[in-house]
C-alpha positions in Angstrom: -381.0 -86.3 41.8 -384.3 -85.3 39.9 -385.9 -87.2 36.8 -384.4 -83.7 34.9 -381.2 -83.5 36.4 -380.9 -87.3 35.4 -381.4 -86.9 31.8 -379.7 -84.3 31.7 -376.7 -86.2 32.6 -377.8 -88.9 30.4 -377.5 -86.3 27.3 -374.6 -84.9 28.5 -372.8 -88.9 28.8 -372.2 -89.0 24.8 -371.0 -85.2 24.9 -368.5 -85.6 27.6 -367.0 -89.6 26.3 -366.8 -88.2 23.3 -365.1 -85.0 24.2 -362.7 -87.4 26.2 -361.6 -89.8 23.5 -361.2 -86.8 21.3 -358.8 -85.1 24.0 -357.2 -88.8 24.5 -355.3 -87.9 21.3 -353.9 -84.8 23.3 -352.4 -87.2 25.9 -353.7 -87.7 29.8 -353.5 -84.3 31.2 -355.7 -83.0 28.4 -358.2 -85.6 28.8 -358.2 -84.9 32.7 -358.6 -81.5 31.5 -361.6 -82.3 29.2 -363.8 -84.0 31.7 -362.9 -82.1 34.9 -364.2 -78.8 32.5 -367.2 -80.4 31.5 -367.8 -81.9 35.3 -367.7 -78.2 36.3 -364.6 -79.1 38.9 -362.6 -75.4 38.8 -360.0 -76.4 41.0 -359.0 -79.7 39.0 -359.3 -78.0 35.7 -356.7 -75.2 36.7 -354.1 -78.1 38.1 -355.1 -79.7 34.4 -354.3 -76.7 32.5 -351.1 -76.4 34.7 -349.9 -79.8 33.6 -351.0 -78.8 29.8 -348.6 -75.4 30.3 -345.2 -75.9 28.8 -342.7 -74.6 30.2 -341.0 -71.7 29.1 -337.2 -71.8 28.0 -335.0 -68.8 27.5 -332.6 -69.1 24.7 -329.5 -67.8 25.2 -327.4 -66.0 22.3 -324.0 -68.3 20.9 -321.2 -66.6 23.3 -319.2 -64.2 21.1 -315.9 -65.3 19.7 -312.8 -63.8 21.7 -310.5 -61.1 20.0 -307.2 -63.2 19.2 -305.1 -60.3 19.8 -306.8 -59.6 23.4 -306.3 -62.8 24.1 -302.6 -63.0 23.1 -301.5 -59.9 25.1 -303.5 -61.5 27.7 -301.6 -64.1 27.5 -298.2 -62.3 27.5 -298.0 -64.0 24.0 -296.3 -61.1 22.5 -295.6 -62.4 19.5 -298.6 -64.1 19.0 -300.4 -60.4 19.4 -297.5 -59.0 16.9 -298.3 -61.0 14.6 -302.0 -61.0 14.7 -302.1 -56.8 14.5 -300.2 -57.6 11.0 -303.2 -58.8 9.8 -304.7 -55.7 10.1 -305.2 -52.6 8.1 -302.3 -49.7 8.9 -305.3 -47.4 10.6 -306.9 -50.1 12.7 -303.3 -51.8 13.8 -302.5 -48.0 15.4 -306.1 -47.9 16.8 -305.5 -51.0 18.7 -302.3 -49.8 19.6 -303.6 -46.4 21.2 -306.1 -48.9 23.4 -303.5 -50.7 25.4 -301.1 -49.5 28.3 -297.6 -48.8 27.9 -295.4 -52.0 29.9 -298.4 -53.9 26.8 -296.9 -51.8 24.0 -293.5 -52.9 25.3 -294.2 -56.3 25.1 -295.8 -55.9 21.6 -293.1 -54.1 20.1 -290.9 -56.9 21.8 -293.0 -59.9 20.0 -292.5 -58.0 16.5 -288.9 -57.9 16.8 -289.3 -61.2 17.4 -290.7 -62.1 14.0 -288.3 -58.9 12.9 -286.7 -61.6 10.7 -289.3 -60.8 7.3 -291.0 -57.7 6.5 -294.3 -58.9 7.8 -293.7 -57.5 11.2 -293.2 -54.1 9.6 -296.7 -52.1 9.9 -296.5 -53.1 14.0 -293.2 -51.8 14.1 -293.9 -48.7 12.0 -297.1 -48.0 13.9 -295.5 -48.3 17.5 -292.6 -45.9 16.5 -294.9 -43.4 15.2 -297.3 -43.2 18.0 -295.4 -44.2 21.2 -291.5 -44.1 20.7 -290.8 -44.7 24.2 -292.3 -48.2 24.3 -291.0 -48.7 20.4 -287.5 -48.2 22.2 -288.0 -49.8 25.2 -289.8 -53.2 23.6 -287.2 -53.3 21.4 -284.6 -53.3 24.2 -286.4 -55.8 25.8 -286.3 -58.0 23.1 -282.8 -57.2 22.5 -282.0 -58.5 26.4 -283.7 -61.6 26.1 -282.3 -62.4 22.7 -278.3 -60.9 23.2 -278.6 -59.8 19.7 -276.9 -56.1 21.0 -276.5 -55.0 17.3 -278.8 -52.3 17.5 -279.3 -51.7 21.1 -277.8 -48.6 21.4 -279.4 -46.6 18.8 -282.5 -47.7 20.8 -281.0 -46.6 24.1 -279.9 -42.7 22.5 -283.9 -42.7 21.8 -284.8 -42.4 25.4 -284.3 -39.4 27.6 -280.9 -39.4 29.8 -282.5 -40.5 33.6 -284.7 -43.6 31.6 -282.0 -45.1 29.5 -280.3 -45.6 32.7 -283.3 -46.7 34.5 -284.3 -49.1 31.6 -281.0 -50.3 31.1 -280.3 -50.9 34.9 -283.8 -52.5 35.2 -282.6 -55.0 32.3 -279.7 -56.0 33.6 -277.1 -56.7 30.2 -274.2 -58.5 30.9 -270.9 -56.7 31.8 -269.4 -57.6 27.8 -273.0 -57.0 26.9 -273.3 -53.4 27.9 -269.5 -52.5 26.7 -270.2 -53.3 23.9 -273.2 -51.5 23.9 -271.7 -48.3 24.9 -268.9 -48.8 22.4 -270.4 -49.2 19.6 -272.8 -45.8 19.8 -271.4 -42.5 20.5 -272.1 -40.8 22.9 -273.7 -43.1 25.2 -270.1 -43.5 27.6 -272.0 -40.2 28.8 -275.2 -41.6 29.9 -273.4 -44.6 31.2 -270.2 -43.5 33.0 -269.9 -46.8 35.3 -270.9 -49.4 33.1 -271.0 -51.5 36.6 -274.5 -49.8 37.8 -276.1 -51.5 35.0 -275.0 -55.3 35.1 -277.2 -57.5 37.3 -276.2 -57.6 41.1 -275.3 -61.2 41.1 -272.5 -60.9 38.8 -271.0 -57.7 40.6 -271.0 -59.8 43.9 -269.2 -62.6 42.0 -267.2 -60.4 40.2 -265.4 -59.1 44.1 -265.8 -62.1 45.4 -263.3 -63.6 43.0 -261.1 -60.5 43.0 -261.6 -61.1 47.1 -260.6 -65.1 47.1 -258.6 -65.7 44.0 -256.6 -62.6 44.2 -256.1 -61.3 47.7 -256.6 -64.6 49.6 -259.6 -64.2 51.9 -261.6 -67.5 52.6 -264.9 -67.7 51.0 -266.5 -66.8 54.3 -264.4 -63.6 54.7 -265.2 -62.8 51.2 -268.6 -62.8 51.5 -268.6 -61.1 54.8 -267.0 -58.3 53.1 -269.3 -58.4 50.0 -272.9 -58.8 51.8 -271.6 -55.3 53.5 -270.8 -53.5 50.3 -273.6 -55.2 49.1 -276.0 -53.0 51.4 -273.5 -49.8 51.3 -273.6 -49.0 47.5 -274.8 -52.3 45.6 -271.6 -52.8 44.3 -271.6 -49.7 42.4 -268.4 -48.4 42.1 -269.0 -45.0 41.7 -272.2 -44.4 44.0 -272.5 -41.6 45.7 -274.5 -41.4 48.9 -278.1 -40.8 48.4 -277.9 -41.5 44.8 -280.1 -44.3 43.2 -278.1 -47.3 41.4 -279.0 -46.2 38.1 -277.7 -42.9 38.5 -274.8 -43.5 40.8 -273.5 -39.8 40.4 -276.7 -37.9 40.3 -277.7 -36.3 44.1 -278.7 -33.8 45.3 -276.7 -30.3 46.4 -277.1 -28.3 49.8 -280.1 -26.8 47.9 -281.7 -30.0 47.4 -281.7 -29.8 43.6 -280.5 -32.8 42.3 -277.1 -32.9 40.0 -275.3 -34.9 37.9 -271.6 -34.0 39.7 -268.6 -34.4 37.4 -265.9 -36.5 38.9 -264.4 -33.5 40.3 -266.8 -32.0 42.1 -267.7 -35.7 43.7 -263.5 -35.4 45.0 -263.6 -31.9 46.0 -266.9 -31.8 48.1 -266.9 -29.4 51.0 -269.1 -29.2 53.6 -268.3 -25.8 54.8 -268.0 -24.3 51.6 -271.7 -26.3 50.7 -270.1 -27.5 47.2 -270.5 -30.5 45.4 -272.7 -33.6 46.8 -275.1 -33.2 49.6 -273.7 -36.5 51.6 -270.2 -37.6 51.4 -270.0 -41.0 51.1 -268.7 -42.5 48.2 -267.4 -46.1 46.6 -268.4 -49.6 47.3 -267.6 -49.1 51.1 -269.0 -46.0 50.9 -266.2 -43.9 52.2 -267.0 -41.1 54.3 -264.7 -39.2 56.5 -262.2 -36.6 54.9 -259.0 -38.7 56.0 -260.9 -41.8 54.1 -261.9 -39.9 51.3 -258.5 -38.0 50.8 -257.0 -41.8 51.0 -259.3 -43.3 48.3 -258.6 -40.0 45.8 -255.0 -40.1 46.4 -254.8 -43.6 44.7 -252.8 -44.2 41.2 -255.7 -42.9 38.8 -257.4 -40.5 40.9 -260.7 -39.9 40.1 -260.6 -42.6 37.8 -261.0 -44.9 40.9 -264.5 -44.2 40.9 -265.2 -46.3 38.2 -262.0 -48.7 39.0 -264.1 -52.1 40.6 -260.4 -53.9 40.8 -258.7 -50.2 42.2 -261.5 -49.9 45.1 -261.1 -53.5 46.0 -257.6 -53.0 46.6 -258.2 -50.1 48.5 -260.1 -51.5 50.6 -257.8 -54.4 51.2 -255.2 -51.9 52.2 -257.2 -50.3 54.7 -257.8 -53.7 56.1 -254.2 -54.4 56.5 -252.9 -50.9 57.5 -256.2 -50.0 60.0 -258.0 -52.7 60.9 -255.3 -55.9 61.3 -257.3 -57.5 63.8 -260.7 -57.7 61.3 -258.6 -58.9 58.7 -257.3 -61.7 60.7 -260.6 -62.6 61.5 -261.9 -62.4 57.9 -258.7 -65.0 56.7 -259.3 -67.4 58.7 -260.9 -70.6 57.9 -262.9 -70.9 61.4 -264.9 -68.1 60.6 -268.3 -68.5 59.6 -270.2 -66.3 56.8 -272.8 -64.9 59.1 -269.2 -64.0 61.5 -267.9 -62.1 58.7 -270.6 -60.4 57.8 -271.2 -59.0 62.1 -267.6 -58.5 62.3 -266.8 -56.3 59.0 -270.2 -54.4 60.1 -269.6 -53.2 63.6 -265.8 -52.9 63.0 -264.8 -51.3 59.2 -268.6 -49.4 58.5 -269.3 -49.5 62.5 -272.9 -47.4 61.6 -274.9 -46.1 65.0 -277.0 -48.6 64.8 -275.5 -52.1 63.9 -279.0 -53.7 64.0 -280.9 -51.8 61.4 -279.0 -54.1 58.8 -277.1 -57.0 60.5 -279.9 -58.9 59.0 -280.1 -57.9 55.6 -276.3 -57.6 55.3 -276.1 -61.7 56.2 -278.7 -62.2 53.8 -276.5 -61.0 51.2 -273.1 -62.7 52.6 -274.8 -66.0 52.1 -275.9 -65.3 48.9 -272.4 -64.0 47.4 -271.0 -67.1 49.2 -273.1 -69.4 47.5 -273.0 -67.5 44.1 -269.0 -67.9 44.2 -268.9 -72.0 45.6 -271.5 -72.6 42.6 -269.7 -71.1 39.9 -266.8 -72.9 40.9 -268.3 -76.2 41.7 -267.0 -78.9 40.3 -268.5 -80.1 36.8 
């Protein structure tokens, strides 16, 4: 180093302690920073200055607070959502209304029956009937099924077109008293629902023959529900099904045209294939009858036509038949030995004896074992 270079270093000694113990307030990265700069050290003052950079930190906006009424019908809370709409003004409780699917406007119009009991429910109730009476009847339904408070239920049933009250009330499933009631106390509506057995739940028409089966005609449980799992897969325990109908319209197929028809009883009894009148497919009844010998036979009964809506009268019928054609089977389905899956094989192949047995052996034990167990637990002892 030369005599200048010296004192110049010399000078610079005061400049650069100074500029240190005044960047000592800053902390040690700043001091580094001070001395490496006046040094002349580029590389040290840029990791300095890294060490001085703060970091940067992104500040994220408070979440927004979730709609109470989206999170009620969310929620399936229905009458948590009811009441919430209440709150709001007339206009906005339709808008909100108009926003959410149909099975949700059930379920809304279901939660403000709920809370039916005051007037606050009200603008829900008035705003669902004016925009959407379909779900206005149907929610109220609903909530008239989950409740049993049947008062009302069929004024809300002769709001909805033919072919849906009798898919909404099959869907719900109303007791047997229930839905006589029901049908009684609104006329006419014994016109939309001519077998009041197509819409009870399933259950209690398999325990309803498998009592008439044991406690009145003196099969064995297992024989009983032999016969029921069959009838069970033949026509659901519908009475008056008619092949190729759907439960909730037991009487509605279609013609040799194809069009479908709501058949008067008559016309269900006087089918002819020749002529091409009346029903498509012949089979009719829990056992779904199909020959014209069988057919003539299950007509012919005390009643007539009648019998197609007769649960105890088609029983019987088919008890007779068992008797009269078919000894052997009923033997079999009488006696104690005889298991339920037995049963349910023997009265296939033998009384309905379809082309192809296995296509529903399966299924049709299923459903033995589950009428057998339905009857033993509701007469279990307490």
């Amino acid at each position: 180093m030369g005599m200048a270079t010296r004192s110049e270093a010399r000078e610079a000694e005061p400049e650069a302690a100074e500029q240190a113990a005044s960047a000592a307030a800053g902390g040690l990265a700043a001091a580094a920073l001070s001395l490496q700069r006046t040094a002349g050290n580029r590389s040290v003052v840029a990791w300095a200055q890294q060490l001085q950079r703060k970091p940067k930190t992104k500040t994220k906006p408070p979440p927004k607070p979730k709609d109470p009424i989206d999170v009620a019908i969310k929620a399936k809370a229905w009458a948590t959502a009811a009441d919430a709409l209440c709150e709001l003004p007339d206009a906005e409780i339709e808008a909100r209304l108009k926003k959410l699917k149909p099975a949700q406007r059930e379920g809304v119009m279901q939660g403000a029956r709920e809370i039916d009991r005051t007037l606050w429910a009200e603008p829900v109730i008035a705003a669902m009937e004016k925009i959407d009476p379909r779900s206005a009847n149907v929610g109220s339904l609903k909530w008239a099924r989950a409740t049993g408070l049947t008062a009302r239920a069929g004024m809300w049933f002769k709001g909805l077109k033919v072919e849906d009250a009798r898919k909404v009330a099959h869907d719900l499933g109303f007791s047997r008293a229930q839905m006589t009631g029901i049908i009684a106390g609104e006329s006419g509506l014994s016109d939309v629902f001519k077998d009041v057995w197509a819409y009870v739940p399933k259950a209690e028409r398999m325990l309803y023959v498998m009592n008439l089966l044991v406690d009145t005609h003196g099969y064995t449980v297992n024989g009983a529900a032999g016969i029921v799992g069959n009838l069970s897969g033949e026509s659901s325990l519908i009475p008056s099904r008619v092949e190729g109908s759907a439960e909730w319209s037991p009487t509605r197929t279609s013609d040799f045209s194809g069009t479908a028809t709501d058949w008067t009883d008559e016309q269900i009894r006087d089918r002819d294939f020749k002529a091409k009148t009346g029903p498509k497919l012949p089979g009719v009844g829990l056992a779904q009858w199909t020959t014209k010998a069988r057919r003539e036979g299950f007509f012919a009964r005390p009643g007539g036509t009648a019998l197609l809506y007769d649960m105890d009268g088609q029983v019987s019928y088919l008890v007779d038949e068992l008797a009269a054609s078919f000894s052997s089977l009923d033997t079999k389905l009488r006696d104690s030995k005889t298991t339920v899956q037995a049963a349910a094989d023997a009265f296939l192949e033998k009384f309905e004896s379809p082309a192809d047995p296995e296509a529903s052996r399966s299924a049709r034990r299923g459903a033995a074992e589950k009428a057998a167990k339905l009857y033993t637990d509701a007469h279990a002892a307490p």
